[in-house]
C-alpha positions as a Markdown table, in Angstrom:
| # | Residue | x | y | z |
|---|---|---|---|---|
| 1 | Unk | 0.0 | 0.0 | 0.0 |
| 2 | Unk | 1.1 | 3.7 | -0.8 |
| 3 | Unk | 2.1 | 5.7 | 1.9 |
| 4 | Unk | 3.0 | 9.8 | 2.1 |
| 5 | Unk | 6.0 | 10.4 | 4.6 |
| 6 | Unk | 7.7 | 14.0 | 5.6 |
| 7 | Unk | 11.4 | 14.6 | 5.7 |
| 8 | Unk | 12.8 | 17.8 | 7.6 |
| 9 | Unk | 14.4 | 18.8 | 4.6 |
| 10 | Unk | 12.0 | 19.5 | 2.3 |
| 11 | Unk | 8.0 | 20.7 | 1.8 |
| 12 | Unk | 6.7 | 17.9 | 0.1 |
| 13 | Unk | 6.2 | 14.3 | 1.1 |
| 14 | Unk | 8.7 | 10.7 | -0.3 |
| 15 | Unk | 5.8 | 8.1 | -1.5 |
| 16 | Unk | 7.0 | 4.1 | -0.4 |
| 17 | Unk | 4.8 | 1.9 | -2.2 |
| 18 | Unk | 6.0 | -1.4 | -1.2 |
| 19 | Unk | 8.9 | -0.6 | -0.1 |
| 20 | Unk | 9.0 | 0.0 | 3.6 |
| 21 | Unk | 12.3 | -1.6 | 3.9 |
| 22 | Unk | 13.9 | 1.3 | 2.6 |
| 23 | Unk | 11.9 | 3.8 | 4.8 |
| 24 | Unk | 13.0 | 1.8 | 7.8 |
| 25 | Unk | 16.5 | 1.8 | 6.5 |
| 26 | Unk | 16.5 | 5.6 | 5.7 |
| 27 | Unk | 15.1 | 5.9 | 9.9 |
| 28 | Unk | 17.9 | 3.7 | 10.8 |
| 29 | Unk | 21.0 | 6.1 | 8.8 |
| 30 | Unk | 19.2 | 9.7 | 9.4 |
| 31 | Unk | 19.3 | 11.6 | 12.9 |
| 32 | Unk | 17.2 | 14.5 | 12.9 |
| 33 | Unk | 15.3 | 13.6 | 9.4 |
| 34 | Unk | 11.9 | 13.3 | 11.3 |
| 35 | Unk | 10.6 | 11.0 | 9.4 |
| 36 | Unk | 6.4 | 11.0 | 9.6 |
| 37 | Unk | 3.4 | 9.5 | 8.0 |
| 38 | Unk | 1.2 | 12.0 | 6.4 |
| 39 | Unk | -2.1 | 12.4 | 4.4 |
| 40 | Unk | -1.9 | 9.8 | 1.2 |
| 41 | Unk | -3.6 | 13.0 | -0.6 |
| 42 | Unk | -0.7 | 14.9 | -0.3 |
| 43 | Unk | 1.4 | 15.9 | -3.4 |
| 44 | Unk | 4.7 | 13.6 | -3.0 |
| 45 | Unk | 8.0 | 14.9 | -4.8 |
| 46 | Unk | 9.2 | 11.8 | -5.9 |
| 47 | Unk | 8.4 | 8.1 | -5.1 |
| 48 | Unk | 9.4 | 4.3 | -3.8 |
| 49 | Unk | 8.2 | 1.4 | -5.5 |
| 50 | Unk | 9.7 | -1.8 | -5.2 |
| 51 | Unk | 10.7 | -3.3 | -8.6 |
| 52 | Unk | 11.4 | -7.3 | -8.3 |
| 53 | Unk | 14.5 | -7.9 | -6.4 |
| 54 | Unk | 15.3 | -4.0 | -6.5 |
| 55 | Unk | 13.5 | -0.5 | -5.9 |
| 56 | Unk | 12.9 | 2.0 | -8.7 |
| 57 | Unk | 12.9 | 5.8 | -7.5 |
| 58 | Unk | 10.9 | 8.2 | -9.6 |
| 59 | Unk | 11.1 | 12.0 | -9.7 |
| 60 | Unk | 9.1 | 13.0 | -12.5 |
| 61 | Unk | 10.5 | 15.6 | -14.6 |
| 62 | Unk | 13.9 | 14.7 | -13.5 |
| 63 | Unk | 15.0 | 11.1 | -13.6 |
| 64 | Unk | 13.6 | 7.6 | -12.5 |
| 65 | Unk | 16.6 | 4.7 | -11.8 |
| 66 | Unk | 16.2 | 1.5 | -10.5 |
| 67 | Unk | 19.0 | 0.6 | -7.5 |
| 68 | Unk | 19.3 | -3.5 | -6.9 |
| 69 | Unk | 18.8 | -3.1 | -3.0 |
| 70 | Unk | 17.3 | -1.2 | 0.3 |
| 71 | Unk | 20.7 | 0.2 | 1.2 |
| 72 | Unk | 21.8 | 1.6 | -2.4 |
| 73 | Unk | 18.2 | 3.1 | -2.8 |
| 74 | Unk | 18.9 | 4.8 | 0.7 |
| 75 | Unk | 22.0 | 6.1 | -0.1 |
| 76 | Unk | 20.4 | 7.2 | -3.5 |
| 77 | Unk | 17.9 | 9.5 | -1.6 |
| 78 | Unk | 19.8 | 10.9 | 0.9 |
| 79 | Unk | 21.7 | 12.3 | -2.0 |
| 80 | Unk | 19.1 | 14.0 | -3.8 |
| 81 | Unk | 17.0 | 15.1 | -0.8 |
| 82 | Unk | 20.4 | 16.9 | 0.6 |
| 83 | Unk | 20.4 | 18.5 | -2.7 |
| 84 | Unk | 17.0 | 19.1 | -3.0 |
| 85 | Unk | 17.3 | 21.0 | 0.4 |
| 86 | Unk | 20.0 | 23.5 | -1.0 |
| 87 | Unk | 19.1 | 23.6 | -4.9 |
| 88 | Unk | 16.3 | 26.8 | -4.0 |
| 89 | Unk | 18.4 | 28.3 | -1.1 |
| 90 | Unk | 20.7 | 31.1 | -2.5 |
| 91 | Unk | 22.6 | 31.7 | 1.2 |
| 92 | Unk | 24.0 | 27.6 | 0.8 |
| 93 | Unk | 26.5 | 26.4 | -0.6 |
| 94 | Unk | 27.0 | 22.2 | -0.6 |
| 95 | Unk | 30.4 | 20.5 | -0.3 |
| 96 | Unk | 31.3 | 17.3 | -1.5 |
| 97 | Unk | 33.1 | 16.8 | 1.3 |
| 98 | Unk | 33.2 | 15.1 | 5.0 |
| 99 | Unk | 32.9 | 17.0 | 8.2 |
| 100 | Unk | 34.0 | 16.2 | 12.2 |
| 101 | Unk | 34.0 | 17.8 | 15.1 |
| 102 | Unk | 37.6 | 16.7 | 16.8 |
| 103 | Unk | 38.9 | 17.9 | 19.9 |
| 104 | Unk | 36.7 | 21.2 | 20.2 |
| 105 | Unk | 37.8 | 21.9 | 16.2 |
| 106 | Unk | 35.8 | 20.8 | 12.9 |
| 107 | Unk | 37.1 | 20.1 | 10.1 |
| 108 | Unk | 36.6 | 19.5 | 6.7 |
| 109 | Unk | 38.0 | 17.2 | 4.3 |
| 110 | Unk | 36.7 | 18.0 | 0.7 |
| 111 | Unk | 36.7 | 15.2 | -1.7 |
| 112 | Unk | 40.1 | 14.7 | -3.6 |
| 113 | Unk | 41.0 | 11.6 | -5.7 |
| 114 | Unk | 41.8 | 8.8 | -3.6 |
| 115 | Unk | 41.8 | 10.5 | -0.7 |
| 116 | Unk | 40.7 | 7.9 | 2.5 |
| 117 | Unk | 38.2 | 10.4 | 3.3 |
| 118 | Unk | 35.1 | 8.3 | 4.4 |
| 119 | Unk | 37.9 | 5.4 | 6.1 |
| 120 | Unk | 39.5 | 8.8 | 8.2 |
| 121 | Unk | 36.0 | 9.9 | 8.6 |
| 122 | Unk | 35.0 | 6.5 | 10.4 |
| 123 | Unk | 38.1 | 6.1 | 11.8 |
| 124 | Unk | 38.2 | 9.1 | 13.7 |
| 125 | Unk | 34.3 | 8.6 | 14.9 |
| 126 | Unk | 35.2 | 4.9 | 16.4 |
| 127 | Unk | 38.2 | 7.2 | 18.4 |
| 128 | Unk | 35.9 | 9.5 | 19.8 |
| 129 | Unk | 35.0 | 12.3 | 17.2 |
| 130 | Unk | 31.4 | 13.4 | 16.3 |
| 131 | Unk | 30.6 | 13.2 | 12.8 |
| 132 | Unk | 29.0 | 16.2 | 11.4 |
| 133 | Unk | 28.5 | 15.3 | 7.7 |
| 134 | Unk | 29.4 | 12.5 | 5.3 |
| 135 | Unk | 30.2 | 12.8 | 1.9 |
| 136 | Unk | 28.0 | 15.9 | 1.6 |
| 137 | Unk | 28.7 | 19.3 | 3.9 |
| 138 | Unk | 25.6 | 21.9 | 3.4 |
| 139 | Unk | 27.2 | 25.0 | 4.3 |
| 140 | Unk | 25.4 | 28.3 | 5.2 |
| 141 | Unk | 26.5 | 31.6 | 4.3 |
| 142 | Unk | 23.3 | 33.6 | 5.8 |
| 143 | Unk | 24.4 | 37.1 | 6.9 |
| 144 | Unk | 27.9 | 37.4 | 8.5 |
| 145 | Unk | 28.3 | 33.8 | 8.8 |
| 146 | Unk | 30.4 | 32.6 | 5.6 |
| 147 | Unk | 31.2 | 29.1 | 6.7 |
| 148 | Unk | 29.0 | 27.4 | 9.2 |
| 149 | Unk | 28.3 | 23.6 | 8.5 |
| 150 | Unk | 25.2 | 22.7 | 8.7 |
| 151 | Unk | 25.5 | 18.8 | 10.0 |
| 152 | Unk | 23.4 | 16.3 | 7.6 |
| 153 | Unk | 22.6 | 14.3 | 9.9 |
| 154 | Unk | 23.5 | 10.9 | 7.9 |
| 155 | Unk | 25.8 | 8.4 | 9.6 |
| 156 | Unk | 29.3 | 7.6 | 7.5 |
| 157 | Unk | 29.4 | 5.1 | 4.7 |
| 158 | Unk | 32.2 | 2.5 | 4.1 |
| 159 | Unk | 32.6 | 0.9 | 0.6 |
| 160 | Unk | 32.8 | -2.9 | 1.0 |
| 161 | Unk | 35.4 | -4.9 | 0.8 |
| 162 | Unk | 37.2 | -3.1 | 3.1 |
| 163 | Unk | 41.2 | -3.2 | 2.1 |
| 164 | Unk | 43.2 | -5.3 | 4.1 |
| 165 | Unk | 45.4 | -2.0 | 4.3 |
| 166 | Unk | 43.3 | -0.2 | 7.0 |
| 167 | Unk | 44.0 | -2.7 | 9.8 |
| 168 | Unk | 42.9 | -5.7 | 11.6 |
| 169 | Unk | 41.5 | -2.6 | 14.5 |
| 170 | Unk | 39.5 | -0.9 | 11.5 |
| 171 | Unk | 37.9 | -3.9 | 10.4 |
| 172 | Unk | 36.8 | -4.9 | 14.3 |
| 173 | Unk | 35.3 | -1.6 | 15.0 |
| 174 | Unk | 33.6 | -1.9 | 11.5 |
| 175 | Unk | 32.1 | -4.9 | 12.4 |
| 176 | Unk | 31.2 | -3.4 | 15.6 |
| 177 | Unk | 29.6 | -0.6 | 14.5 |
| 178 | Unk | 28.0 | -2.3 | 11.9 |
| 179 | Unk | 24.6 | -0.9 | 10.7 |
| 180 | Unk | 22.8 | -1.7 | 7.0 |
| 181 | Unk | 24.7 | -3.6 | 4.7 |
| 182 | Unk | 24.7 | -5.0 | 1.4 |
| 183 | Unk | 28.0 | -6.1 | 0.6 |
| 184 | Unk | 28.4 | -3.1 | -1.6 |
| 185 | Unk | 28.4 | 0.0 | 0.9 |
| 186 | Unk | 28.2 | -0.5 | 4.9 |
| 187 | Unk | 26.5 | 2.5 | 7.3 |
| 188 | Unk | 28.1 | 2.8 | 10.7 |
| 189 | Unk | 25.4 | 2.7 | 13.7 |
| 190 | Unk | 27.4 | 4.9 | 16.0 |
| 191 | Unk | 26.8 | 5.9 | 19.8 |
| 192 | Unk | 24.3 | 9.0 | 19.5 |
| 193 | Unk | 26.7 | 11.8 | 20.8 |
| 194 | Unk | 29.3 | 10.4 | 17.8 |
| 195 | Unk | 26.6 | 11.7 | 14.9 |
| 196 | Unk | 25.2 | 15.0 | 15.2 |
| 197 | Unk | 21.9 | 15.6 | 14.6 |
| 198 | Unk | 20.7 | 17.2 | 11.1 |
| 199 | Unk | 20.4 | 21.3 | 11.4 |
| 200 | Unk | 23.2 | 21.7 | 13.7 |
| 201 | Unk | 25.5 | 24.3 | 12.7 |
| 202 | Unk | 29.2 | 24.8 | 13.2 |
| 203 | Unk | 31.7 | 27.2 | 12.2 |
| 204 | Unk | 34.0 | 25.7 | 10.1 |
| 205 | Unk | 38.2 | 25.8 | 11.6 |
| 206 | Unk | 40.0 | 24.4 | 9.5 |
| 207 | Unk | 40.0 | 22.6 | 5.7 |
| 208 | Unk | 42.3 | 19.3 | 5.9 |
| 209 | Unk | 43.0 | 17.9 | 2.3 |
| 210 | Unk | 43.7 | 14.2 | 2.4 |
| 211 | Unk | 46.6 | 12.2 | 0.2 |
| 212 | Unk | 47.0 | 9.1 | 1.4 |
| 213 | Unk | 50.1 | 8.0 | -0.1 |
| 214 | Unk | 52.1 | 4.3 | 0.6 |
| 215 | Unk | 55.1 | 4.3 | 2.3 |
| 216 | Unk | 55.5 | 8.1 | 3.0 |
| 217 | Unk | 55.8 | 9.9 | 6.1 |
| 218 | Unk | 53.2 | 11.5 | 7.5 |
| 219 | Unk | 53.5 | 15.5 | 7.1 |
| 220 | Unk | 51.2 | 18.8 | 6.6 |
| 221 | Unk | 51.5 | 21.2 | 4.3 |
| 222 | Unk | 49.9 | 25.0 | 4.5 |
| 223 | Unk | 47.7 | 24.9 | 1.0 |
| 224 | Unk | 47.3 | 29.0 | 0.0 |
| 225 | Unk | 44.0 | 30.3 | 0.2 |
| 226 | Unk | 43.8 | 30.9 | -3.8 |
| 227 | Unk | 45.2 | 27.0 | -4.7 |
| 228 | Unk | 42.1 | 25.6 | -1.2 |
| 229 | Unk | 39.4 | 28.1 | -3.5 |
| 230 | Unk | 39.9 | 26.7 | -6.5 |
| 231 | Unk | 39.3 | 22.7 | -5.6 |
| 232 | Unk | 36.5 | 24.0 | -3.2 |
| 233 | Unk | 34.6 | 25.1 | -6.5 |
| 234 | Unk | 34.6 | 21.8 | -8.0 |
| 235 | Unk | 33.3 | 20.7 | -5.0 |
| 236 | Unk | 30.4 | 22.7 | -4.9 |
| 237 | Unk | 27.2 | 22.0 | -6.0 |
| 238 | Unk | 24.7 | 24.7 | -4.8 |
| 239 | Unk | 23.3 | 25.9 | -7.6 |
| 240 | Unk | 20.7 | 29.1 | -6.1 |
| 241 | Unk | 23.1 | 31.7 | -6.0 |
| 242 | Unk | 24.7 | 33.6 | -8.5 |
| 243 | Unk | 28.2 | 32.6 | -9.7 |
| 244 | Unk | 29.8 | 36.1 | -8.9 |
| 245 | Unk | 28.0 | 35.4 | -5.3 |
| 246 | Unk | 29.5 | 31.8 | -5.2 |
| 247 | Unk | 32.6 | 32.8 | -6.3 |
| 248 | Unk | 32.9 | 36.1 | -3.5 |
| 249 | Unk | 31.7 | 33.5 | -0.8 |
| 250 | Unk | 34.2 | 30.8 | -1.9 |
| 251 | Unk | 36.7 | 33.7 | -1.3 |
| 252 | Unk | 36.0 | 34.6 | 2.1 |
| 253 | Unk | 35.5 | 31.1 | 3.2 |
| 254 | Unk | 38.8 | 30.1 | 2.1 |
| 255 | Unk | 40.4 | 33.5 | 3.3 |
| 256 | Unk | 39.3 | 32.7 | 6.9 |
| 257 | Unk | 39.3 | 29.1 | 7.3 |
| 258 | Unk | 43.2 | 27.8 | 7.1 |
| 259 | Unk | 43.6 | 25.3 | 4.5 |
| 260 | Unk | 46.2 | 22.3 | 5.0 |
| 261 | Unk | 47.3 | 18.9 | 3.4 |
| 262 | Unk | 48.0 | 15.7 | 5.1 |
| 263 | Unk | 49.9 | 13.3 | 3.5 |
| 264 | Unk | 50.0 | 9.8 | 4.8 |
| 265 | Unk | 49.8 | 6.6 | 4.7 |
| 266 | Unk | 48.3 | 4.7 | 7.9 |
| 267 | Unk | 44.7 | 5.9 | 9.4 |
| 268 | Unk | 47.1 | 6.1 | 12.7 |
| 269 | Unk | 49.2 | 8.4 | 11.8 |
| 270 | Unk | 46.7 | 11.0 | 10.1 |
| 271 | Unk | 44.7 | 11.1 | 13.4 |
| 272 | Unk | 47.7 | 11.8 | 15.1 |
| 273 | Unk | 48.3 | 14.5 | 13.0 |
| 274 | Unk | 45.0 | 15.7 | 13.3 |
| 275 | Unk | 44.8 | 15.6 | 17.0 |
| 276 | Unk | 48.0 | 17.8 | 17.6 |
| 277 | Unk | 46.5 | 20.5 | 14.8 |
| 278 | Unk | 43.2 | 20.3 | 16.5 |
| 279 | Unk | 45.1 | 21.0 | 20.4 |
| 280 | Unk | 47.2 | 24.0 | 18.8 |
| 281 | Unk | 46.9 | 27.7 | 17.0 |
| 282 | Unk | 45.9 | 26.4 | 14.0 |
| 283 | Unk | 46.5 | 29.8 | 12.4 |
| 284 | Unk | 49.6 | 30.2 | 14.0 |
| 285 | Unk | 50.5 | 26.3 | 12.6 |
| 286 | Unk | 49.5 | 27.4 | 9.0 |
| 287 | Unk | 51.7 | 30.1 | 8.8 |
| 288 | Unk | 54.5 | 28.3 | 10.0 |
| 289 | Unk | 54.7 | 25.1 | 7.3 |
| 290 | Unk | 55.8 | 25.4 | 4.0 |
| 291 | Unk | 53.1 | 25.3 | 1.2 |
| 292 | Unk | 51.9 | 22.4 | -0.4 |
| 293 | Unk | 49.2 | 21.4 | -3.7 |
| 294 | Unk | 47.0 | 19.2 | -3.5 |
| 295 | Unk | 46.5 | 15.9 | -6.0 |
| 296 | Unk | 42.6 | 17.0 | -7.7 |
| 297 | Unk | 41.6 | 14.6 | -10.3 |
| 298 | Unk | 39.1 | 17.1 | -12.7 |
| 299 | Unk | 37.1 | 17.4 | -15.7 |
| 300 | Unk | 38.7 | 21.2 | -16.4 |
| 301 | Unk | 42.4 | 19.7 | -16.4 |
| 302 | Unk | 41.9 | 17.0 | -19.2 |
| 303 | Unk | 42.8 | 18.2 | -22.1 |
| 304 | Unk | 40.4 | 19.2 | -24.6 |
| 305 | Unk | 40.6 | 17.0 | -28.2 |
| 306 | Unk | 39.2 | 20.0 | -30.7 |
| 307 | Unk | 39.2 | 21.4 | -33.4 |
| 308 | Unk | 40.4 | 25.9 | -33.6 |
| 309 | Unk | 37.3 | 27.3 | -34.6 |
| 310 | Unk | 36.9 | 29.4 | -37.7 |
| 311 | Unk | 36.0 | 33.3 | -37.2 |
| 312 | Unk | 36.9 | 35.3 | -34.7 |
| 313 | Unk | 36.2 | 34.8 | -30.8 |
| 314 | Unk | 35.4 | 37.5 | -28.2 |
| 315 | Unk | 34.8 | 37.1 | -24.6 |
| 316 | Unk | 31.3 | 37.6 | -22.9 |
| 317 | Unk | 30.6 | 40.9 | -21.0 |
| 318 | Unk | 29.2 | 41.0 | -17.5 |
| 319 | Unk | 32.0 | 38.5 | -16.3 |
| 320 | Unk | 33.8 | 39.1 | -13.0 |
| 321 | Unk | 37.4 | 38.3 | -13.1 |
| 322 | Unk | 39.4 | 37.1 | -9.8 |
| 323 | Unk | 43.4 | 36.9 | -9.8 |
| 324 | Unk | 45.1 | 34.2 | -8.3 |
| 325 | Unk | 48.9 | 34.6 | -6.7 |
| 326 | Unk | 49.7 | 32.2 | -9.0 |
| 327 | Unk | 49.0 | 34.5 | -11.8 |
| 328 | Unk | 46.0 | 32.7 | -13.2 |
| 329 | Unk | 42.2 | 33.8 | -12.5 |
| 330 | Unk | 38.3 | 32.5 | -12.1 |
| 331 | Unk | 35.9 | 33.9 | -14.3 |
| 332 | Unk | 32.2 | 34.2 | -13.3 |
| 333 | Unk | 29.5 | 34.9 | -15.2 |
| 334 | Unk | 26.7 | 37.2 | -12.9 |
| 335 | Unk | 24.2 | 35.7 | -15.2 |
| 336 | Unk | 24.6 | 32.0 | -13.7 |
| 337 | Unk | 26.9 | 30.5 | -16.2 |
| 338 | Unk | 29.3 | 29.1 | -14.1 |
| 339 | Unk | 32.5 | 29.6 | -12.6 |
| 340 | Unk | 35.6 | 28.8 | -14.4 |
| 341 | Unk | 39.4 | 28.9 | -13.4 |
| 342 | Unk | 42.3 | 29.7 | -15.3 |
| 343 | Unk | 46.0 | 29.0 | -15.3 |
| 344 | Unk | 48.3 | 32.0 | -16.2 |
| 345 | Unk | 48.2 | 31.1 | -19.9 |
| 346 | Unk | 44.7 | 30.7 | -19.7 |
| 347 | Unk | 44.2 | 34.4 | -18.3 |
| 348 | Unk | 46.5 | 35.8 | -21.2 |
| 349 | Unk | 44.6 | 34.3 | -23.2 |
| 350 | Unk | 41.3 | 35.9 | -22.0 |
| 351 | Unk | 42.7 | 39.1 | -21.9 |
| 352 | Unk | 43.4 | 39.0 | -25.7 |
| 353 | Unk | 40.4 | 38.0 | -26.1 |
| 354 | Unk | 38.7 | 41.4 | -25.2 |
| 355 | Unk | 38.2 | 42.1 | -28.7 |
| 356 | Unk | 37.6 | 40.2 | -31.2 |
| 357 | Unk | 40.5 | 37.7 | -32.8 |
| 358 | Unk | 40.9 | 35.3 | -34.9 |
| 359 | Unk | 41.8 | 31.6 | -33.4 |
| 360 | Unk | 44.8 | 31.0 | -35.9 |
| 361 | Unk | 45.7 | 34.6 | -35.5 |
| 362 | Unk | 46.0 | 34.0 | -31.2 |
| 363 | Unk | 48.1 | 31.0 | -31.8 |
| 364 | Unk | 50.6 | 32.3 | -33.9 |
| 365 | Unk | 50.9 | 35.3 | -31.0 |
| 366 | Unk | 51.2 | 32.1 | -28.8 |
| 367 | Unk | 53.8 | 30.2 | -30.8 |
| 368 | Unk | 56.1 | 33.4 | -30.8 |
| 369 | Unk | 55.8 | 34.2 | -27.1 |
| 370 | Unk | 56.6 | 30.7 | -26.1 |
| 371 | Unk | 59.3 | 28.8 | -28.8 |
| 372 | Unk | 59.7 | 26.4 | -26.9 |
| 373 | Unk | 56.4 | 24.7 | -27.3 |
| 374 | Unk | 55.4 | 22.6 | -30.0 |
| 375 | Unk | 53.1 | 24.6 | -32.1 |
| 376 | Unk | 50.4 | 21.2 | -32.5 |
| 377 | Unk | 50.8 | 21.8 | -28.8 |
| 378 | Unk | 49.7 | 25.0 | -28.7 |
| 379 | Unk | 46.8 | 24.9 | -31.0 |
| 380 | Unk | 45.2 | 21.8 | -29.0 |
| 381 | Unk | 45.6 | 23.6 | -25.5 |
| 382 | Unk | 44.0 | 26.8 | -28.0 |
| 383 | Unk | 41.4 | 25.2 | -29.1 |
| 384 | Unk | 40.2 | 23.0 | -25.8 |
| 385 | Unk | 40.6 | 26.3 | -23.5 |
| 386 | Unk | 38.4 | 28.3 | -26.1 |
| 387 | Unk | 35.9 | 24.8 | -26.8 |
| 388 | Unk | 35.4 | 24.8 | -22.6 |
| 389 | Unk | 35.0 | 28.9 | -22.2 |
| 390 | Unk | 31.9 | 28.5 | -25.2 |
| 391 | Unk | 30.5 | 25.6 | -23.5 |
| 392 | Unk | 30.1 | 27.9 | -20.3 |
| 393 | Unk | 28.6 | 31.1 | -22.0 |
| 394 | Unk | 32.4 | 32.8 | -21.1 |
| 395 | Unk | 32.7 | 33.2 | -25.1 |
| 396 | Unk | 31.2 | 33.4 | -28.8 |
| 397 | Unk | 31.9 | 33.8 | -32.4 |
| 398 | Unk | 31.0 | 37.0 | -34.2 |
């Protein structure tokens, strides 16, 4: 039988038709969801149904996808109704990213490639340390407060097997901890004061990048506030405000919350590391390491395969431009295009493009200001940086 229930985080009803194991399974990850039966008459946003062995979940004019189990389909909706709850709010931004509260300090660990983030995440929960948001970090930037995290309210997720490499102590505390499982991801049932509950806010100390690397020692690095605000755009995924908004909040955030990476290789050593930064001046610790980059795996550093377009390109007015120290820029477009960064090629490159030129014409300036590079080379890094800007609205042909 259908039936209507409310979720905190948004104004219309989930519909489970036949498939009450993944309501109960939803009640069992979510602290603070308040999860209540309601009038079947009411308008649902999306709905249930199971669908043989698996569960289809349908939100019309958007998608419908079938997921082969109660756990997946959970971890399917708590990912669209967090980003349901921030799509219509302009004062959020949304993190792909883990958050803890450690030692008094909270920190956030924003999603880099092969990171350990959710392994550091639950490791540092079974020590003690109050999870404030897994995988995705609502962050509100109402008023004054540029930075708060707002905790989800979802208990960490492990991705099963679990490597051998964590530890025979890892795996134990996994297994005790143990919540719904499907042999594909695992949520932890943790002691109630280790999750906190959904709406809490906190004001965000300190960003931690992770690199878990074999065989190194562990070490932290102070990551400049321009290098920390360009990986935290990727990781965003609020889409309400403005990208000029976006982008100034992205500034300030990164301006007053220090910005580190950890490099290491055992889940030991990084909460070691952790621990000490959380128990000292962490502004005072920032200033005093040398700088480091973090490893980001993204869609805007491939290389584009294309094609220099005939005619002449200009750039698109209305487009606030940010320097980096590094001598590159982002570029965003007050019309809700996007944001886009730049290397310090890249921002030549948009600076000759404030009038019009011709494609060939740019690459020949390009091949005689850098000799050293093979002109095939140039053209292709041309032609994808120009292919990317008119994807984004950042630039046309006239």
């Amino acid at each position: 039988m259908p039936a209507n229930h409310s979720c905190a985080l948004v104004d219309r009803p989930v519909r489970f038709v036949d498939s009450e194991p993944v309501l109960a399974i939803l009640k069992r990850i979510t602290c603070g969801w308040s999860w209540t039966a309601v009038s079947d008459a009411s308008d649902p946003f999306l709905e249930v149904r199971r669908s043989g062995a698996g569960f289809v979940i349908d939100e019309p004019e958007r998608r419908s996808f079938t997921e082969p189990s109660a756990v997946s389909a959970g971890c399917s909706l708590v990912a669209i109704l967090l980003n349901r709850m921030v799509e219509p709010d302009p004062s959020m931004l949304c993190l792909h990213a883990s958050a803890v509260a450690l030692a008094g300090r909270n920190f956030v660990f924003p999603s880099t490639h092969r990171a350990g983030k959710s392994t550091l995440t639950a490791a540092l929960a079974f020590a003690g340390a109050q999870i404030l948001a897994d995988d995705i970090v609502p962050v509100d930037c109402r008023g004054d407060h540029v930075g708060a995290i707002v905790a989800s309210g979802v208990a960490p997720r492990l991705r099963l097997p679990l490597p051998r490499a964590l530890g025979r102590r890892f795996a134990f505390d996994a297994w005790r901890h143990k919540g719904p499982d499907d042999g594909h991801y695992r949520y932890l049932a943790l002691p109630a004061a280790r999750l906190a509950r959904f709406g809490e806010r906190r004001e965000a100390d300190a960003f931690a990048f992770l690199e878990r690397v074999p065989g190194v020692r562990p070490e932290l690095f102070a990551v400049p506030p321009d290098q920390a605000m360009k990986i935290l755009l990727v990781q965003n995924f609020g889409n309400a405000a403005p990208s000029d908004i976006v982008l100034r909040r992205m500034d300030q955030l990164a301006a007053r919350c220090p910005a580190f990476l950890l490099r290491y290789e055992t889940l030991a050593d990084a909460s070691e590391m952790l621990a000490h930064l959380a128990a000292t001046d962490i502004a005072a610790a920032h200033a005093a390491l040398r700088p480091g980059t973090p490893r980001v795996a993204s869609a805007e550093d491939a290389r584009a395969q294309a094609e220099l377009p005939a005619g002449r390109i200009v750039r698109a007015e209305e487009i606030v431009l940010q320097p980096m120290g590094d001598g590159g820029a982002f570029l965003a477009d007050r019309s809700g295009g996007g944001i886009f960064a730049l290397d310090a090629l890249g921002a030549a490159i948009w600076d000759a493009l404030a009038a019009p030129v011709a494609p060939f014409d740019l690459a020949d300036d390009l091949a005689e200001a850098y000799p050293d590079i093979d002109r095939t080379r140039i053209e292709a890094d041309l032609a994808g940086l120009i292919s990317r800007l008119m994807e984004k609205g950042l630039a046309r042909t006239v």
